[in-house]
Each structure stands twice: as C-alpha cells, then as structure tokens.
C-alpha positions in Angstrom: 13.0 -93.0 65.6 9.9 -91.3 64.1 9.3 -91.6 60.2 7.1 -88.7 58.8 4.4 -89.9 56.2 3.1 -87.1 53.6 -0.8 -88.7 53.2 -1.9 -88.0 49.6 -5.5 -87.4 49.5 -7.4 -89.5 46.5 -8.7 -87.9 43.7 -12.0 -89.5 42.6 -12.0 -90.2 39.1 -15.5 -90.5 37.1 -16.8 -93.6 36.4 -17.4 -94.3 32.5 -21.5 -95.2 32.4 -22.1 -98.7 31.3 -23.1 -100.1 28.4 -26.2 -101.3 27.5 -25.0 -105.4 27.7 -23.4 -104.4 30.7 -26.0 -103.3 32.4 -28.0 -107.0 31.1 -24.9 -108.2 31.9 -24.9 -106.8 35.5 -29.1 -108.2 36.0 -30.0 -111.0 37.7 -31.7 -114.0 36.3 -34.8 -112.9 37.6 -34.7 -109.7 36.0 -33.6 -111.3 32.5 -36.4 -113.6 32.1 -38.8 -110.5 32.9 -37.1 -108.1 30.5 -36.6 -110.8 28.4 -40.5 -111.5 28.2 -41.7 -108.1 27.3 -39.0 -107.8 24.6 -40.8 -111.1 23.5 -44.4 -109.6 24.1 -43.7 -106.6 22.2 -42.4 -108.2 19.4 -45.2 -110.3 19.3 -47.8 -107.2 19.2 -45.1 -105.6 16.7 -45.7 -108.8 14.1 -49.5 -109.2 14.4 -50.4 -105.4 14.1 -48.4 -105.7 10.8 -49.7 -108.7 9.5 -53.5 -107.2 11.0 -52.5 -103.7 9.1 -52.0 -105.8 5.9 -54.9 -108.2 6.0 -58.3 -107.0 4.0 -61.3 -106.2 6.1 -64.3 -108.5 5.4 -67.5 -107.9 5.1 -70.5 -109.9 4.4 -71.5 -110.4 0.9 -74.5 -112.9 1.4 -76.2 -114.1 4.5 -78.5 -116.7 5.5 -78.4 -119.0 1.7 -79.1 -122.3 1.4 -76.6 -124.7 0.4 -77.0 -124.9 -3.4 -76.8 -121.2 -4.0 -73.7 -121.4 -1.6 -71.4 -123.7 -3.6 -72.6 -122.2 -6.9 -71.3 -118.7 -5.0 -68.2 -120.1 -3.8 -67.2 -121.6 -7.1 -67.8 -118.4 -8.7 -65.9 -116.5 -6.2 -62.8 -119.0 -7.1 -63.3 -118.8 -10.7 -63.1 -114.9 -10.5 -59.7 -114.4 -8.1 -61.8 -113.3 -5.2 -60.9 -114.2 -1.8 -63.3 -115.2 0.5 -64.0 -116.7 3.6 -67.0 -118.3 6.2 -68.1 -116.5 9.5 -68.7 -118.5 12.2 -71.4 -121.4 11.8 -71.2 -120.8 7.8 -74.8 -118.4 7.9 -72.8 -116.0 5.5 -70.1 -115.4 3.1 -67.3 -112.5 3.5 -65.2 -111.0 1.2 -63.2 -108.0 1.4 -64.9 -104.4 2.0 -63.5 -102.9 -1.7 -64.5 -105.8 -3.4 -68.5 -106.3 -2.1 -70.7 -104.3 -4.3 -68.4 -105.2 -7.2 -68.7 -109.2 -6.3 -72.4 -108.7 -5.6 -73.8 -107.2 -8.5 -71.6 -109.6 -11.2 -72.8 -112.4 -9.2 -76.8 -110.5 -9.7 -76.2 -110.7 -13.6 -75.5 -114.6 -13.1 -78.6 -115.2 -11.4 -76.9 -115.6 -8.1 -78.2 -116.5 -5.5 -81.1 -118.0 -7.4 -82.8 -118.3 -4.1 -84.5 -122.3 -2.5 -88.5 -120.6 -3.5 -88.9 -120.7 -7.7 -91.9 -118.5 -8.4 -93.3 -118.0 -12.0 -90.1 -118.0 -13.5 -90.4 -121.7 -13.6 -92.4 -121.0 -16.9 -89.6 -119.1 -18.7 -88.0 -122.6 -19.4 -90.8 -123.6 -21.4 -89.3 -126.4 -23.5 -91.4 -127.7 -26.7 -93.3 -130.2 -26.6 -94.8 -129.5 -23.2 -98.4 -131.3 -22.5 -101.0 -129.9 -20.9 -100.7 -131.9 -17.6 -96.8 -130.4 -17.5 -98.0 -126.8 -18.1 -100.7 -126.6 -15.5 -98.3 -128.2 -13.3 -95.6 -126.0 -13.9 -98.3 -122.9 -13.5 -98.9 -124.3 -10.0 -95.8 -124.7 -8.8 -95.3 -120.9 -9.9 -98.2 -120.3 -7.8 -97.0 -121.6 -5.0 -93.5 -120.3 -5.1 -95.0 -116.7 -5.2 -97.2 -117.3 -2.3 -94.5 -118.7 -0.6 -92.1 -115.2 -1.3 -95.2 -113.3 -0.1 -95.9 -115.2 3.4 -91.8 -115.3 3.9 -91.5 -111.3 3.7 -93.6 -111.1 6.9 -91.2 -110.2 9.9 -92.2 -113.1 12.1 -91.8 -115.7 9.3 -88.4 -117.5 8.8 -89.8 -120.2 6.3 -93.2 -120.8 4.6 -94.4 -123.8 2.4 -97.9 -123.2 0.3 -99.7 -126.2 -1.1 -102.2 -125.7 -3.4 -104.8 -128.5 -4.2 -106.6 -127.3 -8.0 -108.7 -129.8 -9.1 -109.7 -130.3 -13.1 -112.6 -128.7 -14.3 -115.1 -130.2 -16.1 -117.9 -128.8 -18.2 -120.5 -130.1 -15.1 -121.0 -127.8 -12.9 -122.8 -129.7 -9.9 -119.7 -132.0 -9.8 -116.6 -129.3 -10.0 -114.9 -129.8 -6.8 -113.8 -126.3 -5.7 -109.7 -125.9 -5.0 -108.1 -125.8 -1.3 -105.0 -124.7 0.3 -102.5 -125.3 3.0 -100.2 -123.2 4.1 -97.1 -124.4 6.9 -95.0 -121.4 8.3 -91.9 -121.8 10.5 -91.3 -118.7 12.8 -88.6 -117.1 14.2 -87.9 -118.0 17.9 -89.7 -116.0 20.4 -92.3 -114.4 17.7 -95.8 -115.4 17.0 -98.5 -114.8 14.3 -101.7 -112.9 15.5 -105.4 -112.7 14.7 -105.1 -110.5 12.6 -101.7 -111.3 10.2 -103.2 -115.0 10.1 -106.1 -113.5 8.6 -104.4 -111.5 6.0 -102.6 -114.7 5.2 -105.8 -117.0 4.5 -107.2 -113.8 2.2 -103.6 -113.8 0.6 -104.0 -117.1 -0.3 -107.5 -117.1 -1.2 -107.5 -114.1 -3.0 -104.6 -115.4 -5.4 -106.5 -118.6 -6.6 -109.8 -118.4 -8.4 -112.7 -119.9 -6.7 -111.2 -120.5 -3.3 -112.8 -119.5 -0.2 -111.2 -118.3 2.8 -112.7 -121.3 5.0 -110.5 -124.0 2.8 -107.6 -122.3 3.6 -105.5 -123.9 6.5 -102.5 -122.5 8.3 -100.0 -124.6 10.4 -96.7 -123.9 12.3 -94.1 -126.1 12.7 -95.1 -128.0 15.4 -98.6 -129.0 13.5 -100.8 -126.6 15.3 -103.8 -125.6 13.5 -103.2 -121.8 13.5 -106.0 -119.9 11.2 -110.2 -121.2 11.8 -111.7 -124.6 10.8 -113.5 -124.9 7.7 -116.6 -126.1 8.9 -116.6 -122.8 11.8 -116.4 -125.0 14.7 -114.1 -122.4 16.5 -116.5 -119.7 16.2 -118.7 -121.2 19.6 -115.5 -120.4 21.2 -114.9 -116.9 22.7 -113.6 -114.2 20.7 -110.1 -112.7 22.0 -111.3 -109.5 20.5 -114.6 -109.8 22.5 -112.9 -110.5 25.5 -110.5 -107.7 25.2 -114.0 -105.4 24.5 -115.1 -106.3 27.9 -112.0 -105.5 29.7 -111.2 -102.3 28.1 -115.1 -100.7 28.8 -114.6 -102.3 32.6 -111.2 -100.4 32.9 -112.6 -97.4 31.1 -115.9 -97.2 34.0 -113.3 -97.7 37.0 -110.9 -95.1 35.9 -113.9 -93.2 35.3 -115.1 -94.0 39.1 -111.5 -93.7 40.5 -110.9 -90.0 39.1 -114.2 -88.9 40.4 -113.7 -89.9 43.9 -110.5 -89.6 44.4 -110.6 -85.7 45.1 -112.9 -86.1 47.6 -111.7 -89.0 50.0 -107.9 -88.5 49.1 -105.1 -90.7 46.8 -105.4 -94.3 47.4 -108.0 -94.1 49.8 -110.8 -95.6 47.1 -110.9 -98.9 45.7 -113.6 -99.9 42.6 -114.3 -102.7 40.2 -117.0 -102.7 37.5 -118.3 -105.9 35.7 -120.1 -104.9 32.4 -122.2 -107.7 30.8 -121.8 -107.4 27.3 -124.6 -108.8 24.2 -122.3 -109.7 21.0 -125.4 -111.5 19.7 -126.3 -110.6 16.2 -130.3 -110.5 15.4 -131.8 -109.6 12.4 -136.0 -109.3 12.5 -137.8 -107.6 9.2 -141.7 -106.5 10.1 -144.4 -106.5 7.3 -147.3 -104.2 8.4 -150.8 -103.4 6.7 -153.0 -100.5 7.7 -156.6 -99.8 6.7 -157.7 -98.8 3.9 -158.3 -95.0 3.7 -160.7 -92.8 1.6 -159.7 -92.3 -2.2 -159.2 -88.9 -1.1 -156.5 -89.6 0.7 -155.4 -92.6 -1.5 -152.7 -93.4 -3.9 -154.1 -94.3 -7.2 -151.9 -97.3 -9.4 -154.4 -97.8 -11.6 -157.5 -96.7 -13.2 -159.6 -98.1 -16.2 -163.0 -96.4 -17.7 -164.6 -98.2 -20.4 -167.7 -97.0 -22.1 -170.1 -98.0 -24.8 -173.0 -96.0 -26.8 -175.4 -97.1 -29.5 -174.8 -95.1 -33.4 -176.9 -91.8 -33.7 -180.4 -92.3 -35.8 -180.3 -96.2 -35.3 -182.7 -98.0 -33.1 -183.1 -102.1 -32.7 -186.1 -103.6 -33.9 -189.0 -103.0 -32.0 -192.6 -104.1 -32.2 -194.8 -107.3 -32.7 -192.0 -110.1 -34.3 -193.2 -110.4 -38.2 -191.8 -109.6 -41.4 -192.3 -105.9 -40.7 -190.2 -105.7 -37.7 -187.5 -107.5 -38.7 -186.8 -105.2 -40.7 -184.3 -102.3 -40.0 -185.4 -98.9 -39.9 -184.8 -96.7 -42.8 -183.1 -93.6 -42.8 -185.5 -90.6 -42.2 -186.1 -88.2 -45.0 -186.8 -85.1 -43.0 -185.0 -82.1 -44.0 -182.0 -81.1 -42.5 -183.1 -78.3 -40.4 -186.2 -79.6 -39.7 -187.7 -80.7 -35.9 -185.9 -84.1 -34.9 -187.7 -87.3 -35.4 -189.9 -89.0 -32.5 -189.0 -92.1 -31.3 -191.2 -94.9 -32.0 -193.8 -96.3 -29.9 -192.6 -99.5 -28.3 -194.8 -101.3 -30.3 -194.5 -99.6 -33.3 -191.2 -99.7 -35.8 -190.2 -95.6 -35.2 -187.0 -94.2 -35.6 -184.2 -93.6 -32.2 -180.7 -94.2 -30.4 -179.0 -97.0 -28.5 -178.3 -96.2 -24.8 -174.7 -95.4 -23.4 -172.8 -98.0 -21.4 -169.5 -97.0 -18.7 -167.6 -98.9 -16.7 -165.0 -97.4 -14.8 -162.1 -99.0 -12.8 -159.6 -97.9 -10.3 -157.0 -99.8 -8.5 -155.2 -97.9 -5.2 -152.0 -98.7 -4.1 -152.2 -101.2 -0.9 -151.0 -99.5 2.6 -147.8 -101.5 4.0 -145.1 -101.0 5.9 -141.6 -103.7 5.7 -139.1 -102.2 8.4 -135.9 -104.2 9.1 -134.2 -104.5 12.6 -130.5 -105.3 13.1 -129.3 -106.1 16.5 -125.6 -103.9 17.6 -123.7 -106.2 19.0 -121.6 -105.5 22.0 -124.5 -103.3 23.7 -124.3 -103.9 26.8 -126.9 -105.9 28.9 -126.0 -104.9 32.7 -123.8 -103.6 34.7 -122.5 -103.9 38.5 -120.0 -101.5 39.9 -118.6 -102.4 43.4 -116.5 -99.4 45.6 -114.9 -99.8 49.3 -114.0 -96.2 50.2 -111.8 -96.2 53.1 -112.3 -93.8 56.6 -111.8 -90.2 56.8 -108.7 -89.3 58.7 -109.4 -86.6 61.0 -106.7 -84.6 63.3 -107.9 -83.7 66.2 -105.2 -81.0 67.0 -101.7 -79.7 66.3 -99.3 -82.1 67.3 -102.0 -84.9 68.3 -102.1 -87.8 65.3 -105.1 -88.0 63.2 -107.7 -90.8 63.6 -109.5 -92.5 61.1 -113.7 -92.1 61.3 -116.4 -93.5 59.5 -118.1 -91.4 56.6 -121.7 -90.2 57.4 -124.8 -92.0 55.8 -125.0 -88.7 53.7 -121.5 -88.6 52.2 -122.4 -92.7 51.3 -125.0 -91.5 49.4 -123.7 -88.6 48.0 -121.0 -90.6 46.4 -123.0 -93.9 45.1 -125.2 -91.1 43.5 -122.2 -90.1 41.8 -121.1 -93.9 41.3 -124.4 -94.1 39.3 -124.2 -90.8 37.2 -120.9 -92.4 36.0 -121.8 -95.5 34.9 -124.9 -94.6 33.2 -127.3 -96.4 36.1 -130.4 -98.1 34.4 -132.8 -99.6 36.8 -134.6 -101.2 33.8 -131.4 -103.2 32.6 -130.7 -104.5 36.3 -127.8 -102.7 37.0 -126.5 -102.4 40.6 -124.1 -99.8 42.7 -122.9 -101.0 46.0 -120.5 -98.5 48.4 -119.0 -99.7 51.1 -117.2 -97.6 53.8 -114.1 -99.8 55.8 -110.9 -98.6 57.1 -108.2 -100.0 54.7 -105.9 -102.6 56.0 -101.8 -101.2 56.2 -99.7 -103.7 56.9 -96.7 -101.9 58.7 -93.0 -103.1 57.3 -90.4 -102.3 59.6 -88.1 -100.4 57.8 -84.8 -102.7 57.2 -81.4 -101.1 57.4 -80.1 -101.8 53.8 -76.9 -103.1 53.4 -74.4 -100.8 52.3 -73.5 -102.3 49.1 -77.3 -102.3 48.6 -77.6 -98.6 49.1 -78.7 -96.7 46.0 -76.0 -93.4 46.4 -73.4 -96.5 47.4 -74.2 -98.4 44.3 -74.1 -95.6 42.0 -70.9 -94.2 43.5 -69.4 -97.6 42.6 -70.7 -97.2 39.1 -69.1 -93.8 39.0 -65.8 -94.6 40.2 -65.3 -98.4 38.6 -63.8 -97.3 35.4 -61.1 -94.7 37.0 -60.3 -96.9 40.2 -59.7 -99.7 37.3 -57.6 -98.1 35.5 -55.6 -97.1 38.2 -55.3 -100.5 39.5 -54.2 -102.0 36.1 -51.7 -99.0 35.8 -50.3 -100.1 39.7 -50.4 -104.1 38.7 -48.4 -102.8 35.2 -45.9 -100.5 37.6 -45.5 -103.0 40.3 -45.2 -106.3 38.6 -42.9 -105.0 35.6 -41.3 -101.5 36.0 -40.5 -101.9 39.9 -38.5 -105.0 39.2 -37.0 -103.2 36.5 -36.0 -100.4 38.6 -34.8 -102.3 41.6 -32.1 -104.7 39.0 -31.3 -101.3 37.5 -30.1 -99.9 41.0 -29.2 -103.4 42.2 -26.9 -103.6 38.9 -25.4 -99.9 39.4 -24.6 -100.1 42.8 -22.5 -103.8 41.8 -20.9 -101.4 39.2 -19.8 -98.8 41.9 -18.6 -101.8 44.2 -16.8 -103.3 41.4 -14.7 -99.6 40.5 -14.0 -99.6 44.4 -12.2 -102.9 44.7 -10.3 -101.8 41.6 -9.1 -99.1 43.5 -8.5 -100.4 46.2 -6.3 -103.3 44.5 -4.9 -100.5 42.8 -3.5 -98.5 46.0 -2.1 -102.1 47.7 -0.3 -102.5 44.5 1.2 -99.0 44.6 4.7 -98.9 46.2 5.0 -95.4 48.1 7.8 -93.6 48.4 8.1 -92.9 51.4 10.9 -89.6 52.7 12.7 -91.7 55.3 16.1 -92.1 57.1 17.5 -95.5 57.2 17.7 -97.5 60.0 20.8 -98.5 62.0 19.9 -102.0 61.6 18.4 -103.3 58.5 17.4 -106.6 59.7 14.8 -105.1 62.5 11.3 -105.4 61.2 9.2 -101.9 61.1 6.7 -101.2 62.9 3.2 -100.3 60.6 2.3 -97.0 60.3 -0.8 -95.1 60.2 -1.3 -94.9 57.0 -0.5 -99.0 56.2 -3.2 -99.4 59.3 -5.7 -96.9 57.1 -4.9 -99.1 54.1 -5.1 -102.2 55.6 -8.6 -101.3 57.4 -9.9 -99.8 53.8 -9.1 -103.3 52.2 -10.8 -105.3 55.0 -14.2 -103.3 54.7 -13.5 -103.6 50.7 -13.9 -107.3 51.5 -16.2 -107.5 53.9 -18.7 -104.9 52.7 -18.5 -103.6 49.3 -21.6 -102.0 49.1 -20.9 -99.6 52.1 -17.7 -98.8 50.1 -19.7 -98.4 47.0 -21.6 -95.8 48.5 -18.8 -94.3 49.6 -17.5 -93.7 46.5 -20.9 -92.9 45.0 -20.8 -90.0 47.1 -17.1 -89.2 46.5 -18.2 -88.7 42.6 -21.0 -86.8 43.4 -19.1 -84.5 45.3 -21.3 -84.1 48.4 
C-alpha cells in the first residue's frame, strides 16, 4: 500500500545580524588578543596626545651658565611660580614658550645671570675705607675681566683668562720695571686661532695697558703651547707662513700663466710645467753722502756774505814829520775859506793838512755741494727663476679610418714655444734665470674598463633613491594590512560563517522535532513497522551532513538567504 507525501518546500527566514559581543564572542583567541592589543594601543596614543596637547612647550631661557648663576636662576624661578626644567646634560634651562621673554627680562633687572668674568663693575662696590693697595687691585682685576669679555667674543674662543703683571712705579725712572701680560684661551673643538687674530689679540692687550709692548705679551692654549711670538724674537729666524704662501701663489700664478699659453697649441692635457721662483724677503737699508766740486760763484749758492770797511775822518791827517814837539802835535783846522781851492797835503816830512785811507774787507760763504740719498731694499723681489715644461707628442692621423700616431715636435716648434716660455716668465739672463722644454710622449696607463656592479650603477642608485620613500610606504601599508587587518578579516568571516552553521543546526533540530501530518490510510495491522519514506530518508541524510559538515550546510543556507 502506497502513502502519498505532500513535500513542503522551506521557506528561508533572514537571519538577525549579530551583535557586536557576538561577533567577539564568535573570535577566536587568536584574534582577541590581536584586537584586543590595538584597542590597547590606541588607547595608549588616545592618553598621551592628551596629556602631550596639555603640556607647555619649552623653550630655552639660558644656555651654557656656570653653576653659580644657575642655582641663583633656579631659585628665582621657584620663588616666582615658574616652572622649569633641564635639557639634557644640564647646558640650559627651559621654561615654557609664553613665559620666556617675561622670565628673561625680570631676571635682567636682578642682575641675572651675573656672568663667571667680573669686569669694572668690580669698582662700583667701593666700600669706605678702601687702601690704596685694595684699589689698584680691584682696578686690575677690572682690567682683566674686560679683557677677558673681549678675547671670549671671538668665534673660535670658548674660555679666555688675562693676567696682568703691573708693577709699582716709582719716581726713578732707570729702575721702573715695565708691566707684562699673559693671556690663556681655551678653543672650541676643531677651531684654531690664526696669524693674524693672535696678533690682534697681543695689540688688544697691549693697547689696553699703558706702557706695555706687544713683545711682553704671551698667548697660550690649553694644552700650554706658546701660541703668539717670543719676547726676545727668537721665532723671527724661522720662516714666515706668509712668505711661504708668497712663493707658492707667484709659482702657481707663472705655471697657469705657461699652461694657458700652450695649451691651444699642443692640445688639453697634453702640457705639463712647474716654475720655482727664488724669492729675496731681505730688508736693506743704505743712505749715500756725496760731495761734488766746488763750482764758480756764478753758478753758486751764496749762505753768507760779510763786507766790512773802514776810512779815516775828512780834513784829519796823523802826525807826520821829524818826532819833536812840533809833530806831536795835531794838525789844526785850516782857515781857508769855504769856497776856496782845497788844501795840499803835507810833505811827508812836513806837518800839512790830509785824510786817512779807506780800509774793506769783504766775506762770502757758499753753500757746500752734497748729495744724502737713501736706499730701501723691497722685499720679496725676486732673485731667479727656473721654469721646467715636458710637452707631450703631436698626434697625427694618417687617414680616415686609420688611428693617429703620436710624433715628435720639430726643433723649430721647441723653440718656438720655450721663446714663448720666456716672454712669460719675464726671462732675465742677468738674474740667472733658466727655461728648459722637453718634448716626450706622455705615459697612459690603460684601465680596463670594470663592469660595475649593478647596485653600483649611478641611474641604479638614483632610481633606488627615487623610489625608496614610495616603495616604503607601501611596504609599511602591506605589513599594517597583512599582519592586523587580514587577521581581522579572516575571524570576521571565520565568525560569520560559525553564525550561519549555528542558524542551520537550529533548523535542522527544528524540522526533526516537527511532527508531520501526514494524509494517510491506516494500516490493516497496526503492529507492522513502516517502511521510511522519501522524505524521512531526505531528512535523515540533511541531519547527517548537518553533523558531519556544517559549513557545507552553512553555505547552503548562505545562498538560500541570498536568494541565488
């Protein structure tokens, strides 16, 4: 007897979408801890940007103070509410960015930082009382302190010291001892003092204390080298920097000079020179007295001329005659009248009336002919000079497509060219000089050319440089998807297809719970067991692969809901 079954086909029902602790719920402990540690990370970040947003930004208020202007800083800081802290190795002070200016210029009308030099405020705290010893003492220590500001605002100088040695005066002047200085400067690492900032130290210093001379003033580094001259000019026999630096730049100057000129003639590189100058830096000083003859007044200078002349009075004339009473007598005056004849003279012997003769003397001095004429030696003329040039060989082609060959330069060309040599260097065959050309083929030394290695290769090398910041980027995007969001994804999936399998066992429970009823005729004999139908075999087949594969029944009913 055959029973007819009526099969009911299953409606799908939509699944409610889980929860957000279901779906933890529905991870694996894997995928816990690794949610559960960005949760934590982000948190993390979440707290410190806050507490970073809220915290001051320092900045620094003092740098690079000693230790007594730092406590007296500190403590002031404290005693005005001002929060502070050190950088790293306590070389400066921070506070916050608002609050620097502010803090700076209230600490300025304290006196703070006073600074570790003292310089001629040292005399403002005069007491009364003070004796003389006290108050030259204090005036040098003043001295020193400023010298010491001065030297310490050069850029190589971290730290400078000045002693100052000022003896008494006295009112004898052969035994005043005339002062001295020392000066000890500690420079910054990698930086040295030259020639010519040492000497603007020593002048410094000896232009700041009466009566010192440059030559007492000594300058010394840390390490106790004698940096500035010795007193006594002992370092002067040694040779000048500066000289030697002469030397090499009028050398360099004649080869350039000798390089340029050639070079458009025998090619690029295909002329070598060197030129050694001998240079005189001796200084000679000669002063020549000459005296000519002496030349005709005519042409003379006069300095000096004297005439001198004497004459007897007019109507007067000596005693005359034999000696007696007579002719000691003086004449008398004559009684002729006044436009008459004039009187004779007397007879020598007689006692007649005449006049004294006339006496001149006349003398002239002329300036003496001489000649003073004063020679200084220049220094750094120079005494001789040698220039040396190797030109190399002439490279001839000898056809198209045949390679050239290298020949000799004719005697001409050699000549040609050390005539020019000569013009160059200003030749003088009086002062020795020499010019010697030589003509040689130049030595090449072939390199194989080496196949670089490709991470050597310039284009390779900068292609890498190009690329490094996108490719790394890219690889710390992949590392971020594949360690964190694939994992993610996967227990997501993992957890949604457990959901599905877990709704299809329900339902599958569900239908072996469900009594059918079944449209039937009874049997004749109640007590004869049934045979199972088609549909109980469907059913019982559905709950084995329920149990036995859950997944493939998940997907099932995955793509029952979404209706494909």
């Amino acid at each position: 007897m055959t029973t007819a079954v009526a099969e009911v086909p299953a409606v799908p029902t939509p699944a409610a979408a889980p929860g957000l602790l279901q779906r933890l719920g529905g991870l694996d402990r894997a995928a816990r801890l690794r949610w559960g540690a960005l949760a934590a990370l982000l948190v993390v970040a979440a707290i410190g940007a806050f507490f970073y947003s809220r915290q001051p930004d320092y900045r620094v208020l003092f740098a690079g103070v000693n230790d007594k202007d730092g406590g007296a800083i500190v403590a002031q800081l404290a005693q005005m509410n001002v929060p502070y802290k050190y950088s790293e190795g306590g070389g400066a002070i921070l506070v916050p960015a608002e609050r620097v200016h502010d803090v700076r210029l209230r600490l300025a009308t304290q006196g703070l930082p006073k600074g570790s030099v003292t310089g001629f405020e040292v005399m403002e705290n005069s007491r009364f009382g003070v004796t003389q010893f006290q108050e030259r003492l204090n005036f040098q220590r003043g001295l020193e302190g400023e010298l010491t500001r001065s030297i310490q605002a050069l850029a190589s100088v971290q730290s400078a010291r000045v002693h100052l040695a000022l003896p008494n005066q006295n009112g004898f002047f052969r035994e005043q001892q005339k002062p001295s200085a020392s000066v000890l400067v500690s420079l910054y690492p990698g930086r040295f003092l030259d020639r010519a900032q040492l000497a603007g130290i020593v002048h410094l210093v000896a232009s700041s204390v009466p009566e010192l001379a440059p030559s007492a003033v000594s300058v010394l580094d840390d390490t106790g080298k004698l940096l500035s001259q010795s007193p006594d000019g002992a370092s002067g026999a040694s040779v000048d920097a500066q000289q030697l630096a002469y030397v090499q730049q009028i050398e360099a100057q004649y080869t350039r000079r000798i390089v340029d000129l050639l070079e458009p003639v025998v090619g690029r590189g295909n002329v070598k020179a060197q030129v050694t100058a001998e240079v005189d830096f001796t200084q000679t000083e000669s002063t020549v007295e000459q005296h000519r003859p002496n030349l005709s007044p005519d042409a003379s200078a006069v300095r000096s001329q004297q005439v001198v002349e004497t004459g007897g009075v007019p109507g007067s004339q000596p005693p005359a005659g034999v000696p007696g009473a007579v002719s000691n007598q003086p004449p008398q005056a004559a009684g002729a009248p006044v436009n008459g004849p004039a009187p004779q003279l007397a007879a020598a012997g007689g006692g007649g009336q005449g006049t004294n003769p006339t006496k001149r003397e006349s003398v002239t001095n002329y300036e003496v002919d001489k000649t003073t004429q004063v020679t200084r030696g220049s220094t750094g003329a120079i005494k001789r000079m040698n220039a040396a040039v190797v030109v190399n060989y002439a490279s001839v082609s000898e056809g198209a497509g045949k390679p050239a060959t290298a020949k000799a330069l004719s005697p001409e060309q050699i000549e040609q060219m050390t005539a020019l040599v000569r013009e160059t260097i200003g030749f003088n065959k009086e002062r020795g000089d020499s010019v010697n050309l030589m003509n040689a083929p130049f030595l090449v030394e072939e390199v194989p050319p080496g196949e670089l290695p490709l991470w050597k290769q310039p284009e390779v090398r900068e292609l890498a440089t190009t690329l490094a910041w996108p490719l790394g980027i890219s690889l710390a995007a992949a590392l971020v998807l594949i360690g964190v969001l694939r994992p993610a994804l996967k227990a997501r999936a993992r957890s949604k297809e457990l959901a599905l399998a877990r709704v299809a066992s329900g339902k599958v429970d569900a239908l072996e719970a469900e009594s059918l009823q079944r449209p039937a005729l009874p049997g004749p004999d109640q007590a004869l067991e049934l045979q199972p139908t088609p549909e109980q075999q469907r059913l019982d087949n559905a709950r084995t692969l329920a149990r036995e594969n859950p997944v493939a029944v998940a997907s099932i009913l995955k793509t029952w809901v979404n209706g494909e």
